[in-house]
N, C-alpha and C positions, 0 to 999 in steps of 0.2 A: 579176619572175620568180616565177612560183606554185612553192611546193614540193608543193604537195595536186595528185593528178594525177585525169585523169576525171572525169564529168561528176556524179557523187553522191557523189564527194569519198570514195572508200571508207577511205583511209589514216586519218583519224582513227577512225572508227566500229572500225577494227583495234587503230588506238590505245589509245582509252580502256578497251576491253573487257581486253586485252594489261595495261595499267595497274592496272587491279581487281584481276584474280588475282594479280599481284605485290605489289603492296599489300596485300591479304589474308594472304598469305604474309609480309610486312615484321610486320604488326602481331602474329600470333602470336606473332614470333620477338620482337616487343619487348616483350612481353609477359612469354616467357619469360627475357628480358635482365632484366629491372627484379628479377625474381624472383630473379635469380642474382645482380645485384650489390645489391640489396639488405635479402632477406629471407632469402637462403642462409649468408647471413656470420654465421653465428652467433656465434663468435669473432671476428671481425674487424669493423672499422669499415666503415660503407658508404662504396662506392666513386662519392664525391659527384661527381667529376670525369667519369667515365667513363659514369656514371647522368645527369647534363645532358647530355649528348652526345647519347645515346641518345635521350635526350626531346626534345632540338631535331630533330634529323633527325625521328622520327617526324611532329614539329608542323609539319613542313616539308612534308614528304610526303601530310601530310592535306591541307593547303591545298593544294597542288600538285593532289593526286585532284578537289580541291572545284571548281577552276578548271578542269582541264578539262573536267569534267562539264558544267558548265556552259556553257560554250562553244562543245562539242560540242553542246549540246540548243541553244542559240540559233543557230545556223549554220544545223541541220536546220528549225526551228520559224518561225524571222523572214526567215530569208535563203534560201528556197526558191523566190523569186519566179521566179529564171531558173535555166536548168539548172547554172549553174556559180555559181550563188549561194554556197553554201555554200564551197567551194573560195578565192573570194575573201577571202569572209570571216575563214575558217581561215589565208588564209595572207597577210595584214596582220597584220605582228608590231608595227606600232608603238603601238597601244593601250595605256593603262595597266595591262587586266590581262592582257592578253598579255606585256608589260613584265615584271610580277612574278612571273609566271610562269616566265617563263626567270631571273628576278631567283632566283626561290626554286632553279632547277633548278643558277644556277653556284653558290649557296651550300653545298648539297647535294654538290655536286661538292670544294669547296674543302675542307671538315669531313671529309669521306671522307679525302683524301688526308692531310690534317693530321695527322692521325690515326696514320696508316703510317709517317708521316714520324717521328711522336713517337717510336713504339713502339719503331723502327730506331734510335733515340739512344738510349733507355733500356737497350735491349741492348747497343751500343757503347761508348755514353758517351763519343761523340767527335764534336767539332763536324763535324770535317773529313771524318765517313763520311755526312756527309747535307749535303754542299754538293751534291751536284748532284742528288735529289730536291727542295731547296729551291729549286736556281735554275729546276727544270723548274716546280715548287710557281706560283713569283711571276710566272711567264713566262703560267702558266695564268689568274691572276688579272688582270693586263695585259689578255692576248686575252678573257677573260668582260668586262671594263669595254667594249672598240673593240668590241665584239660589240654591247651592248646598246646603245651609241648611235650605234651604222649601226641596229638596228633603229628607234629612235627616231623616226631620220632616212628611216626606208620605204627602208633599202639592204638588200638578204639575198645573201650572197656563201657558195656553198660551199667558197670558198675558207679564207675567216676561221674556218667551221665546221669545216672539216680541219683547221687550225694546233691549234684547243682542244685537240681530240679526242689531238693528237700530244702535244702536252705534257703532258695531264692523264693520259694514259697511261704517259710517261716516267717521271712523279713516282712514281704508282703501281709502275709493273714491278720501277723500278730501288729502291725502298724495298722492295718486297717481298725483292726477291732478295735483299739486302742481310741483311734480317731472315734470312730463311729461312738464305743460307749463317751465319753466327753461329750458329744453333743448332744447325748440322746439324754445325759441326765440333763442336759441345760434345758432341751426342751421341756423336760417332766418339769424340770422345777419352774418354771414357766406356767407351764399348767396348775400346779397345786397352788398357784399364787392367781389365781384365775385372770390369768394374760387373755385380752382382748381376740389375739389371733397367737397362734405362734411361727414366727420365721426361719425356723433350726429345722423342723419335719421338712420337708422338701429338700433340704443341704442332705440331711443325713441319708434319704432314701437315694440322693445321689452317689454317695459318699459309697453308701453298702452295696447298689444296683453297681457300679464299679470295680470295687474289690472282687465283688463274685465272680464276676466275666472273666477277671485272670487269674482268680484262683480256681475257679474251675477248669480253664486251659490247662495249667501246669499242673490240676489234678488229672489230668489225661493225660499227660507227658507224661507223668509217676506209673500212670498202669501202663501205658504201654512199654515204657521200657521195661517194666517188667517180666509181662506178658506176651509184646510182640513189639521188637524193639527195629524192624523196618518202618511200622509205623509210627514210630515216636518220629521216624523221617519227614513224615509229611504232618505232623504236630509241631514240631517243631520251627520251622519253617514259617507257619500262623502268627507262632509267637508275639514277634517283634510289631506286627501289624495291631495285634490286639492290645499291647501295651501302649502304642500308639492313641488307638481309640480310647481305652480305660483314661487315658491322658488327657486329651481333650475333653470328654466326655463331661466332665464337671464344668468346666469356662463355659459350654456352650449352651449345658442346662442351665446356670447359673445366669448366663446371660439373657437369656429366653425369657428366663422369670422376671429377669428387672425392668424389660422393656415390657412384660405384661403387667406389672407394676407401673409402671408409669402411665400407663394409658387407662388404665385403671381408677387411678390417684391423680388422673391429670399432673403427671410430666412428675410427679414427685419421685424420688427417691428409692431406689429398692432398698427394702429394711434392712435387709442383712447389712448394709453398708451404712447404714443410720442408728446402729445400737449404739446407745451409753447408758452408762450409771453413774448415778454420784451416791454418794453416802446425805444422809440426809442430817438436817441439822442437830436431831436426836442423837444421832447415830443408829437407828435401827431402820433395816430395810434397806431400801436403794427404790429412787425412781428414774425413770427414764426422761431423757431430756430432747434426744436426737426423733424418736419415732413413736408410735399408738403401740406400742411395746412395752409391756410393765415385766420385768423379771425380780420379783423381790427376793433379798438372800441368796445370790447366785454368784457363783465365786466365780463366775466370767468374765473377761477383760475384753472392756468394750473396742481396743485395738484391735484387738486380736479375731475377735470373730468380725470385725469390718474386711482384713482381713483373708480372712478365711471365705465369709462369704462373695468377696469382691473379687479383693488382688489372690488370694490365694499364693499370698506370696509376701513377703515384709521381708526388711530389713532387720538383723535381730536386734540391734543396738536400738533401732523407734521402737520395736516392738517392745521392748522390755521398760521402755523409758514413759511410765505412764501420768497422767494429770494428777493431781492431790484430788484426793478423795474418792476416786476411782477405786476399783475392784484390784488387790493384790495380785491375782494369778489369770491366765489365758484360759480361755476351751483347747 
């Protein structure tokens, strides 16, 4: 079954060109990631975990551009002899570098989600609030393995291709939302406690503005395979570039804001990275100690959202390890 449709195979040539400008757009934005977690932190330790991340997806994403490129030009250049030369070519998955190709595209896919999935614990800090991103997580990984060895084997089912698209979307949606509500009650409770400003609206509209851009891609992966599964070709393809960008996309708003905090505040602090609470002497309520942040009754842990809002990234053994008198649980 070809997925490359017509006789001059147009769906790739849509592809690669579609692939460039998102790439283009990935590699600025990783660019400005490396700059924020690692040359921004003035005070702070570079954030070594979350800076490998970044750098492997990019390394992914090049090879990924480098392979279709090239693939796409040998299709057009060697395989023109007959009109549907190219098309054939294109659409034998079972080649070696076709292989690592899609090899490179589930890895890409699996690190994105991981990712979500982490962040959603960090804010939590509860096994049980990411059991079923994780089962949706492993379920994705299962179907990328059966995927690649029906392709192996010259089988292409856009059936197998639906199931990915479902689970690696589930993983995603339901991490996001998970994330997103967490902070959005933090923020509410913030407000009903009448907080001077609040610092969690901005995180969160990042947090959602993100989640959507990829679940909306892989919502178009879903109809097209269903509907018209040459085009899931050149969606496809996108993919990895936009996970890319959803990836970044936080460090670099998040960074934005703290240097516009600081100039603001003369050179202080961006809040996100200066929340605490202690329990107060009564025991009722919680003030704040680090920032013009008042959160009272908020079962946030002020490691956690420093953070979330900064590092976006922790250790789980600090993370979990908090001062007396602190807030028991994470955002």
């Amino acid at each position: 079954m070809a997925l490359i449709s017509g006789d001059t195979a147009r769906a790739p040539i849509v592809s690669v060109s579609l692939q460039g400008i998102l790439y283009g757009f990935s590699v600025c934005m990783f660019g400005m990631s490396v700059w924020v977690l690692a040359f921004q932190r003035r005070d702070r330790k570079i954030n070594a975990p979350m800076l490998i991340v970044a750098c492997t997806l990019w390394i992914l994403s090049t090879i990924r551009m480098f392979i279709d490129i090239v693939l796409t030009t040998k299709a057009f250049v060697y395989h023109n002899s007959t009109p549907t030369g190219p098309e054939e070519f294109l659409s034998d998955f079972s080649g070696p570098v076709s292989l690592l190709d899609n090899t490179i595209y589930g890895l890409q896919t699996l690190i994105g989600d991981a990712v979500v999935i982490y962040r959603c614990y960090v804010v939590w800090s509860r096994f049980d609030i990411i059991i079923l991103p994780s089962m949706a997580w492993v379920a994705s990984f299962g179907v990328i393995i059966y995927i690649l060895n029906s392709f192996a084997h010259g089988t292409i089912s856009g059936n197998k291709i639906l199931i990915f698209y479902a689970t690696t979307l589930s993983a995603n949606l339901s991490a996001t939302a998970l994330l997103a509500f967490r902070i959005w009650k933090a923020d509410r409770d913030a407000r009903k406690n009448n907080s001077p400003h609040s610092s969690l609206r901005p995180l969160l509209i990042v947090i959602i503005e993100s989640g959507a851009l990829y679940s909306v891609t892989l919502i178009m992966a879903l109809v097209t395979v269903i509907h018209f599964l040459p085009m899931e070709y050149v969606v496809n393809s996108i993919i990895p570039a936009v996970i890319s960008i959803t990836f970044n996309m936080i460090f670099i708003r998040v960074g934005l804001a703290r240097n516009r905090e600081d100039v603001q505040a003369g050179g202080k602090s961006f809040p996100l990275s200066g929340i605490q609470f202690r329990q107060t002497d009564s025991g009722i309520g919680s003030e704040q100690v680090a920032s013009n942040t008042t959160m009272a009754n908020s079962s946030l842990n002020a490691k956690a959202i420093r953070r979330l809002g900064s590092n976006l990234t922790s250790n789980i053994s600090e993370l979990n390890s908090t001062t007396k008198g602190e807030a028991d649980s994470t955002v």
